[in-house]
Structures are given as C-alpha cells and as structure tokens.
N, C-alpha and C positions, 0 to 999 in steps of 0.2 A: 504494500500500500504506500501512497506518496501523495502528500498534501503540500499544497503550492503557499507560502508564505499569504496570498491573499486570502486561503482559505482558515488562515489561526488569525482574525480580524478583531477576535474577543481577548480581554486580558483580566485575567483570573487571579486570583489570589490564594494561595493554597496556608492555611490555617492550621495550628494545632494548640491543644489545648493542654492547662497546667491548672493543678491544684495548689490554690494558694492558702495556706493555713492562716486563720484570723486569732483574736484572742483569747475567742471563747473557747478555745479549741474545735471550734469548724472548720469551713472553709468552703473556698467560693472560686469557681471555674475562670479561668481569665485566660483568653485568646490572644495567641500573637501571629501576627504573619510569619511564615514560611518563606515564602518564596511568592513573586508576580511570574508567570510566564503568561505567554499568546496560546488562546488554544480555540477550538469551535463550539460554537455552544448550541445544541440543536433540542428545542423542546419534541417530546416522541409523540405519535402518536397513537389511539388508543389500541393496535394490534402491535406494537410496538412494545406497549407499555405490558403485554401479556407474555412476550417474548422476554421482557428485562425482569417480569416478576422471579422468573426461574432463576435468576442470579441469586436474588434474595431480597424480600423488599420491596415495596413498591417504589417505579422510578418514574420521574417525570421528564427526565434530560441526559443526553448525553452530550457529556466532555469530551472532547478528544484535542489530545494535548502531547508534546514531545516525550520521549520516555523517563520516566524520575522513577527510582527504586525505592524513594521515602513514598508513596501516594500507598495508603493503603485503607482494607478497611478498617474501621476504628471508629469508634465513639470521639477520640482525643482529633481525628481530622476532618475536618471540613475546606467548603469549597466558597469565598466570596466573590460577587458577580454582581457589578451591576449594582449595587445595597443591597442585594439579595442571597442568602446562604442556603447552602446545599451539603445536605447531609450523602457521604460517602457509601453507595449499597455494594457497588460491585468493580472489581478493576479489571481490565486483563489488556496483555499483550496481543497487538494488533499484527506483528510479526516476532521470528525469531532471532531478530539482530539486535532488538531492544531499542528502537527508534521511535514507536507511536504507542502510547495508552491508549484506550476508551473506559473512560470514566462514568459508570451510572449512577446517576443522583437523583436524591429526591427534595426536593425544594422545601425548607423549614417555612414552615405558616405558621407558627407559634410562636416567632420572634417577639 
C-alpha cells in the first residue's frame, strides 16, 4: 500500500495518559501529547463499522497514519483530532515492512 503525502492532509495528535497522585491519596488522569504526525482521517460507514466491530469495539473512524511501534491499544492512549478524541479499539499493520498503520477509533462523546 502507498499513500501520497496529499492523502495524510489530517494532523493528529497521539496522547497518552499518566496517573497523577493528589493528597488525599487519589488521583486524577492527566494527558500529555505524544507525538503530532499527518495521517487520514476517514469517518466509516455503517457496513464498515460491522467489519471494524470484529477488531473489538465499536469504531467510528479510521486513522491511517505512518508506522509508530508506540500506537497501541490501551486505555493510557488516545487519538486528538480536530478538538475531538478518539479512543484507540484496534491497530494493525497495513504491510510487512512497517511503513503504514490503520488505526480504528471510536470517537469519545462523553468528553
């Protein structure tokens, strides 16, 4: 597979998350950027979105973005877009040289 610089037109923001301890002895979730790359951002549609179920998850969108070995699934990573975050359902190699992800997300509406 080979995507043309026009087509990674989106820039993304890859997140991950850290527990931060307070006094009471809790503690409270705090987000820092990862990394910005370019990637494409394709919302799916609904026979799509039945095909992405079998990953895990319901997914609204696919990413597809150059390859990073840190993208995984996880609670601790997410995807910002736009003001808008995306919880991490499914990843996989797009080939075997390790050049392209496709990243499936499902869009956080509870922000």
């Amino acid at each position: 597979m080979w995507l043309g610089a026009g087509q990674l037109r989106n820039r993304v923001t890859l997140q991950t998350a850290a527990t931060v301890a307070d006094a009471g002895g809790g503690g409270s979730v705090s987000w820092s950027n990862t990394a910005t790359v370019s990637a494409k951002v394709e919302p799916l549609s609904g026979r799509e979105q039945f095909h992405a179920d079998q990953v895990r998850g319901p997914v609204s969108h696919k990413i597809t973005m150059r390859y990073r070995s840190d993208v995984t699934v996880t609670a601790a990573m997410r995807i910002s877009f736009d003001s808008r975050l995306f919880n991490i359902r499914g990843v996989r190699k797009l080939d075997e040289i390790n050049q392209w992800i496709e990243v499936m997300a499902e869009e956080d509406v509870g922000q």
